[in-house]
N, CA and C atoms as a LAMMPS dump frame, in Angstrom:
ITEM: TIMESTEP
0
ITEM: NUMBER OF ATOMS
357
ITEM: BOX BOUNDS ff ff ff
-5.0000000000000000e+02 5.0000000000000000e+02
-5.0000000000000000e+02 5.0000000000000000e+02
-5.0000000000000000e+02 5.0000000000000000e+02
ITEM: ATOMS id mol type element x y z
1 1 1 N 387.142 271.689 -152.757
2 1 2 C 387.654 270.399 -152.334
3 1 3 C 389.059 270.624 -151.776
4 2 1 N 389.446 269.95 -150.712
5 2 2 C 390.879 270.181 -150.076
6 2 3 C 391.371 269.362 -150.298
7 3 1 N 393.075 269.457 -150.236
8 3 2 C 394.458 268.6 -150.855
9 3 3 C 393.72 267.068 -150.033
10 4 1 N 393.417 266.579 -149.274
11 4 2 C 393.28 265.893 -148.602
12 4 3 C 392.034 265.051 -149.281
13 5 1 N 391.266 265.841 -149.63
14 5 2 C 390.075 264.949 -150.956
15 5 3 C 390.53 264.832 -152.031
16 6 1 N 391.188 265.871 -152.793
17 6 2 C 391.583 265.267 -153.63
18 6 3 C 392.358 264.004 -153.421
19 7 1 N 393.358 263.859 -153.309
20 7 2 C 394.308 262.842 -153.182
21 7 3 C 393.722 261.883 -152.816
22 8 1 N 392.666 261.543 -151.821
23 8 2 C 391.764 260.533 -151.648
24 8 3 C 391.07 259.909 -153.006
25 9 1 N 390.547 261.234 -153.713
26 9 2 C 390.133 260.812 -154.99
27 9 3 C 390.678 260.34 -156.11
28 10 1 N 392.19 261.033 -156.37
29 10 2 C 392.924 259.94 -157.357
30 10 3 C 393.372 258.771 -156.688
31 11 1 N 393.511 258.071 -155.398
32 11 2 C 393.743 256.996 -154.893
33 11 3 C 393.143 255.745 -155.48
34 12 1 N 394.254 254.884 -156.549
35 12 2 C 393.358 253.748 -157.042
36 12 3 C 392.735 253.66 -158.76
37 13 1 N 393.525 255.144 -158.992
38 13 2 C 392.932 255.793 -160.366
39 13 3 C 393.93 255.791 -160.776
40 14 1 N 394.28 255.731 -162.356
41 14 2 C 394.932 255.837 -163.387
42 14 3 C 394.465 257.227 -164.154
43 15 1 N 395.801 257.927 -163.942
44 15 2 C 395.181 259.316 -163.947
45 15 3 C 394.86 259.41 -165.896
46 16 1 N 395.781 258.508 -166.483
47 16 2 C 395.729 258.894 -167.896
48 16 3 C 394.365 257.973 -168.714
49 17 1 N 393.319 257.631 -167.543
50 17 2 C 392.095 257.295 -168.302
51 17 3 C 391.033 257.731 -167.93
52 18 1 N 391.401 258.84 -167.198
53 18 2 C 390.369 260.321 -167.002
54 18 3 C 390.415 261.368 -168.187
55 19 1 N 389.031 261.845 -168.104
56 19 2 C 388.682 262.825 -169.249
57 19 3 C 389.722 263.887 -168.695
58 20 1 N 390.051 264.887 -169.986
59 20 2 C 391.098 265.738 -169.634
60 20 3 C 392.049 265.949 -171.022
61 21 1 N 392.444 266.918 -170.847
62 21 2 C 394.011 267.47 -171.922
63 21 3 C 394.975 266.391 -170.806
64 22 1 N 396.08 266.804 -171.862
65 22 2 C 397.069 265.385 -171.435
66 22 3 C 397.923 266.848 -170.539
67 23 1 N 397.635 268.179 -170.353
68 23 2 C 398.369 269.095 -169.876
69 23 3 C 397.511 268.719 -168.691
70 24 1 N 396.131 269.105 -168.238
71 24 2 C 396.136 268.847 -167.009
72 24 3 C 396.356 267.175 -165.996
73 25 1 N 396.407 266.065 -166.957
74 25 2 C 396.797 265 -166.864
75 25 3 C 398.096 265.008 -166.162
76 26 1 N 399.08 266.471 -166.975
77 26 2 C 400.364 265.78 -166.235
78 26 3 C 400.454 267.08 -164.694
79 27 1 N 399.41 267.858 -165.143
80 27 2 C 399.491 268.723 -163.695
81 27 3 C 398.697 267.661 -162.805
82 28 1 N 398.045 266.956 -163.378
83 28 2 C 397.325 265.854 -161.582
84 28 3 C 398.541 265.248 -161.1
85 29 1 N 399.305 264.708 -162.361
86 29 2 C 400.408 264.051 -161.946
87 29 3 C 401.225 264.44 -160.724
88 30 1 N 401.482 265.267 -160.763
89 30 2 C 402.507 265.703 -160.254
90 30 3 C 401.777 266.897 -158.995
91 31 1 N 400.37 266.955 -158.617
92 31 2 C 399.791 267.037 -157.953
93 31 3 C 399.992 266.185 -156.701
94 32 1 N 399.521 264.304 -157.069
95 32 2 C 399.75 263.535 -156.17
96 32 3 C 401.104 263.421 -155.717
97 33 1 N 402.414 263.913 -156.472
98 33 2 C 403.369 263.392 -156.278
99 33 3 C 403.962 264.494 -155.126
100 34 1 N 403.109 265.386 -154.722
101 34 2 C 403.248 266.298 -153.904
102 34 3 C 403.968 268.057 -153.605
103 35 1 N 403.952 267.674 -155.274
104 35 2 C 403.845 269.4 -155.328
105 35 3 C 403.18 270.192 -154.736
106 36 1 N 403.574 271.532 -154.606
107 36 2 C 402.469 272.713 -154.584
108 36 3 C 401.999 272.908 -155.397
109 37 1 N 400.748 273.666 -154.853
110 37 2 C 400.296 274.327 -156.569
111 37 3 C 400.684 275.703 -157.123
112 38 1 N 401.718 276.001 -156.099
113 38 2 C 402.562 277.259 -156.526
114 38 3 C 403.946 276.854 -157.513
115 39 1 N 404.283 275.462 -157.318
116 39 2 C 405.683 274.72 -157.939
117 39 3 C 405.029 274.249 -159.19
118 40 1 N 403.453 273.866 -158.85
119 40 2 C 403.259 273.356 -160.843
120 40 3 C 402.959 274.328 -161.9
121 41 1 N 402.26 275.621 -160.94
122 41 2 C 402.219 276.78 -161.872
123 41 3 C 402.777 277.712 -162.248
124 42 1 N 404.524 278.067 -161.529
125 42 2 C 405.568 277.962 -162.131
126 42 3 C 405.753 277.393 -163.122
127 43 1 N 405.41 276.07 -163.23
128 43 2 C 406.005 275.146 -164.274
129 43 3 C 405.296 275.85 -165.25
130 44 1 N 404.34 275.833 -165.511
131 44 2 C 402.972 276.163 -166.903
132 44 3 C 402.92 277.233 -166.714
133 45 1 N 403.687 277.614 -166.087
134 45 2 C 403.393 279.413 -166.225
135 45 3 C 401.976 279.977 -166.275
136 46 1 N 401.093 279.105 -165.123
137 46 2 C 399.587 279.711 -164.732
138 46 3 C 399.502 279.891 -163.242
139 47 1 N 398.358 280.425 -162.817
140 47 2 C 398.353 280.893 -161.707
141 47 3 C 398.392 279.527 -160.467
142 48 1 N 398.633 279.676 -159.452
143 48 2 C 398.083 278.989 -158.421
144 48 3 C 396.678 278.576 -157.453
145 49 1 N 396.033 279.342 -158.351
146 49 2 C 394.677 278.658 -158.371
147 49 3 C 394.094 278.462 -159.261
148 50 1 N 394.763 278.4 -160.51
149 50 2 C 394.252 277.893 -162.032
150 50 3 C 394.701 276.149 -161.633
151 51 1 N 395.61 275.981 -161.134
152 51 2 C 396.164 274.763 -160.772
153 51 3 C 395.314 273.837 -159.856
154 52 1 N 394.943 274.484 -158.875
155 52 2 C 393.368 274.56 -157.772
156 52 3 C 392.538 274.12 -158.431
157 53 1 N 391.967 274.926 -159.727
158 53 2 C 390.575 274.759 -160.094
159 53 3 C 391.114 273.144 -161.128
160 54 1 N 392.007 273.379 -161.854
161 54 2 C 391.996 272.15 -162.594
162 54 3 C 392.551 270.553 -161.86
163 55 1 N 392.402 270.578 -160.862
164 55 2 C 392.871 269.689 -159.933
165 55 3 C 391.999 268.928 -159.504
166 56 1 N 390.794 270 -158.903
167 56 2 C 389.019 269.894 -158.653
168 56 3 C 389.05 269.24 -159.512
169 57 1 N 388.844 269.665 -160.945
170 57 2 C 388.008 269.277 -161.815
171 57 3 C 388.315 267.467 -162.202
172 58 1 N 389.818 267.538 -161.866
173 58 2 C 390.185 266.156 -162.35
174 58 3 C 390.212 265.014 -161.235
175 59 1 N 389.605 265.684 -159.851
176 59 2 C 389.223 265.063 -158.575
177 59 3 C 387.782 264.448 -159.09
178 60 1 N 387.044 265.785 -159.107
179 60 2 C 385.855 265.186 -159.748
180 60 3 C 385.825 264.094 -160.784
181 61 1 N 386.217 264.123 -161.683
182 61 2 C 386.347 263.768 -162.709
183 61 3 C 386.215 261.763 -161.943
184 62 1 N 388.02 261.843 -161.492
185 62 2 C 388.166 260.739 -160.545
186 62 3 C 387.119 259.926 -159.879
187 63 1 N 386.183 260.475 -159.068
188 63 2 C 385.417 260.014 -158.266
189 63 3 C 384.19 259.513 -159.219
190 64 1 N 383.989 260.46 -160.195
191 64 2 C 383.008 259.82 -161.15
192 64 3 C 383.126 258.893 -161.983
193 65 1 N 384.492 258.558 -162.059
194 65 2 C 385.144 257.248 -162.229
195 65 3 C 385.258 255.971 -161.702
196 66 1 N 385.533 256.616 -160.342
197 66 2 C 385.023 255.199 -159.412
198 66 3 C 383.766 254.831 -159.071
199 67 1 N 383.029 255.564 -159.325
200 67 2 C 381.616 255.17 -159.227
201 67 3 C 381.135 254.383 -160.395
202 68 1 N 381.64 254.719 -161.642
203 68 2 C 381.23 253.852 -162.645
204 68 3 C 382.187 252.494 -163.065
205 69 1 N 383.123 252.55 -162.326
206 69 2 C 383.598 251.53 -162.087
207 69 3 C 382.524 249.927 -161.306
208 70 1 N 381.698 250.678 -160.835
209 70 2 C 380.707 249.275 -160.298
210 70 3 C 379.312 249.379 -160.758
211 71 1 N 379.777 249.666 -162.254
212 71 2 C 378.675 250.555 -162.952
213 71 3 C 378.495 249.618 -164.122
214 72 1 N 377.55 248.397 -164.003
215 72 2 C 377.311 247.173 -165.091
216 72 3 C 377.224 248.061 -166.326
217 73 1 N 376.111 248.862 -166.576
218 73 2 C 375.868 249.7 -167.528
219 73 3 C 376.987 250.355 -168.219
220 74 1 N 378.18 250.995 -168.014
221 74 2 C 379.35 251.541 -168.276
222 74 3 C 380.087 250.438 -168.14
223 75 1 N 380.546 249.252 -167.862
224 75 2 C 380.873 248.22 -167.954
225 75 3 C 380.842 247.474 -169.082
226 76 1 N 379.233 247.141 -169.926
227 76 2 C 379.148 247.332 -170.807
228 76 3 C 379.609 248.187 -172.191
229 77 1 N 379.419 249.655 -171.807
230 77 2 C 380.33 250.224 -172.778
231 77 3 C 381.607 250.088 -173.051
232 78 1 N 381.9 249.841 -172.175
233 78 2 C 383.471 249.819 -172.058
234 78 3 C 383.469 248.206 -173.253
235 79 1 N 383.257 247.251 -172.724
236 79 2 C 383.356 245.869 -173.364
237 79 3 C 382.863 246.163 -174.957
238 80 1 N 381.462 247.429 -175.263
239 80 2 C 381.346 247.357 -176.611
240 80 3 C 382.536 248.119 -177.435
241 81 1 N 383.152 249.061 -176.508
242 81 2 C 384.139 250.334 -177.308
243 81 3 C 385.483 249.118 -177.328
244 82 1 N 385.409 248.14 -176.521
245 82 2 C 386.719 247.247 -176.796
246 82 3 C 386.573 246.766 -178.412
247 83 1 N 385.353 246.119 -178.284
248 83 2 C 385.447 245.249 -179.742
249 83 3 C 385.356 246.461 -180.89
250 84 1 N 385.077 247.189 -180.503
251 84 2 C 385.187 248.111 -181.827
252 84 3 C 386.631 248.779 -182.152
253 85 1 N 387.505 248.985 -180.953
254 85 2 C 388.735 249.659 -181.459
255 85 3 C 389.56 248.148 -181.935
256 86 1 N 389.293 246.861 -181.352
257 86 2 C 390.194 246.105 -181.799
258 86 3 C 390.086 245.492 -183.008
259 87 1 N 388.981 246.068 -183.854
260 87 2 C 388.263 245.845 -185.151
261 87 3 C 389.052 247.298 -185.86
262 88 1 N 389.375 248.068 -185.278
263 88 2 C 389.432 249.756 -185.512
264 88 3 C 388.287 249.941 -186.857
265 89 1 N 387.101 249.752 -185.993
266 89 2 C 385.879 250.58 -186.649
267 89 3 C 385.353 251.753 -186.328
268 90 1 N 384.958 252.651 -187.141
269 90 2 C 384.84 253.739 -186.706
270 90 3 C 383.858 254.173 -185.227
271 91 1 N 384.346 255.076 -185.014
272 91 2 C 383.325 255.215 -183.431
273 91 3 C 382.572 256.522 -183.49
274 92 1 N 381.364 256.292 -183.169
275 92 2 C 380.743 257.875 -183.531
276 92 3 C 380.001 257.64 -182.207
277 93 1 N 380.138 258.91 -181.113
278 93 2 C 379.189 259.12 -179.814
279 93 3 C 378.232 260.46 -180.508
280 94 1 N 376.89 260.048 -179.676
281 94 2 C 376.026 260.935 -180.488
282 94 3 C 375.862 262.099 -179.069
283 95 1 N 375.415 262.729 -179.436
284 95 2 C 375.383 264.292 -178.496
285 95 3 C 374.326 263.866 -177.98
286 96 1 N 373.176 262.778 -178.224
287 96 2 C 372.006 262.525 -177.585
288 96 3 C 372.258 261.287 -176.259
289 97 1 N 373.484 260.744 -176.459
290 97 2 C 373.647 259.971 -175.551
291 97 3 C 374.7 261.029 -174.303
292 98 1 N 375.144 259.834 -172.881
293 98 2 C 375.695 260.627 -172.145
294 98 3 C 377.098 260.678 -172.267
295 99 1 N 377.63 261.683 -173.399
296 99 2 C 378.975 261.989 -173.983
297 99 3 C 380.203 261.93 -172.602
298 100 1 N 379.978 261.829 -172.13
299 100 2 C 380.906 262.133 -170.637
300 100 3 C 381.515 260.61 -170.562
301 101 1 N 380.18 260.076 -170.743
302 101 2 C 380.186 258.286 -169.8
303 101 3 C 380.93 257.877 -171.233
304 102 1 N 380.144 257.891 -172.335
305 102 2 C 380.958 257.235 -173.221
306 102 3 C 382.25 257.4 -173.783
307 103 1 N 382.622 258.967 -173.821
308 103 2 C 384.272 259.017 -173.218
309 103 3 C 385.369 258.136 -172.961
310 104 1 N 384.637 258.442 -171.321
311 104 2 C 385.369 257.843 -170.615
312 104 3 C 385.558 256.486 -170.687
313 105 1 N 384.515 255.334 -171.286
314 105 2 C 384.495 254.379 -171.879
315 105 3 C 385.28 253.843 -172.713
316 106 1 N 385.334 254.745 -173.737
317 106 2 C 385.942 254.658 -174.814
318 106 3 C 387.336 254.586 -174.324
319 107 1 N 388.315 255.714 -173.743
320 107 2 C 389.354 255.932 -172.84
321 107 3 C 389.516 254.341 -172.42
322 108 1 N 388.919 253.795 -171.507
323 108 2 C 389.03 252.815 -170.718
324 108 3 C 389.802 251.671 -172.055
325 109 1 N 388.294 251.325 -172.891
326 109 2 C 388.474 250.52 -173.685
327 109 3 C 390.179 250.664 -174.333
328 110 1 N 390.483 251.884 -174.854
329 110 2 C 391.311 251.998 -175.684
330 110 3 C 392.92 251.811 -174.529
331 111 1 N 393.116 251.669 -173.562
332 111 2 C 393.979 251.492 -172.243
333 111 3 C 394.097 249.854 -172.288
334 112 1 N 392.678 249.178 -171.672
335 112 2 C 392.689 248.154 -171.908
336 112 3 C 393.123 247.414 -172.817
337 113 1 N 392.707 247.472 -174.353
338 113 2 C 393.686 247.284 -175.241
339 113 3 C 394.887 247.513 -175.553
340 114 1 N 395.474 248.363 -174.834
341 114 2 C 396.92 248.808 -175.089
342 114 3 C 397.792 247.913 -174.133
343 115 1 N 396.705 247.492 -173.178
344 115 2 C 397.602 246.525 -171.887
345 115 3 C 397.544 244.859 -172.069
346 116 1 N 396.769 245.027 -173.427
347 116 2 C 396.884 243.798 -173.707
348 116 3 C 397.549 243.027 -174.615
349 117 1 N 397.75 244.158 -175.914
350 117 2 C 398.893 244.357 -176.274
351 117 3 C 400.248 243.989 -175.986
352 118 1 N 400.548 244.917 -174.719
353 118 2 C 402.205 245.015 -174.136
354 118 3 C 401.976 243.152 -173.548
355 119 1 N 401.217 242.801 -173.076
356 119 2 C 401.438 241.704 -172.568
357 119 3 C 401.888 240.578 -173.538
């Protein structure tokens, strides 16, 4: 994927409710903000195409985000993982369901609540 897709792909995204370590979270960051990927892997002291590959991954990541964004079904999850963290009942995802989607759900939910909160 090139600088030019990516960046298309976090366009519109909230990078901190993508799946991910909060380390490559803050390398997307500062991805869009127009680093190299020779200036962020300086920073982390990893290579410049370790920076590449985890960039992809959180492009991807992105886009599979916006797709479930018009995604009733994940929509749903999201609305059930709300009432459960604002209950703070326990949450158990089973390995038989699609661990990715509900994640990221969960993520969502737990954002959403935090913004409702501050308000």
């Amino acid at each position: 994927m090139n600088r030019s897709d990516k960046i298309l792909a976090f366009e519109g995204i909230e990078i901190d409710l993508l799946r991910g370590s909060l380390k490559n979270k803050e390398i997307t960051k500062l991805f869009i903000t127009g680093m190299t990927y020779k200036e962020i892997g300086e920073m982390y002291r990893i290579s410049s195409s370790r920076v590449g590959q985890i960039t992809d991954r959180q492009a991807r990541i992105a886009n599979f985000y916006k797709k479930m964004q018009n995604n009733l079904e994940y929509q749903g999850l999201v609305k059930f993982y709300l009432g459960k963290v604002e209950i703070n009942e326990a949450i158990s995802i089973s390995s038989e369901s699609n661990v990715s989607e509900h994640m990221m759900a969960l993520e969502e939910a737990r954002k959403r609540l935090e913004e409702i909160r501050i308000d």
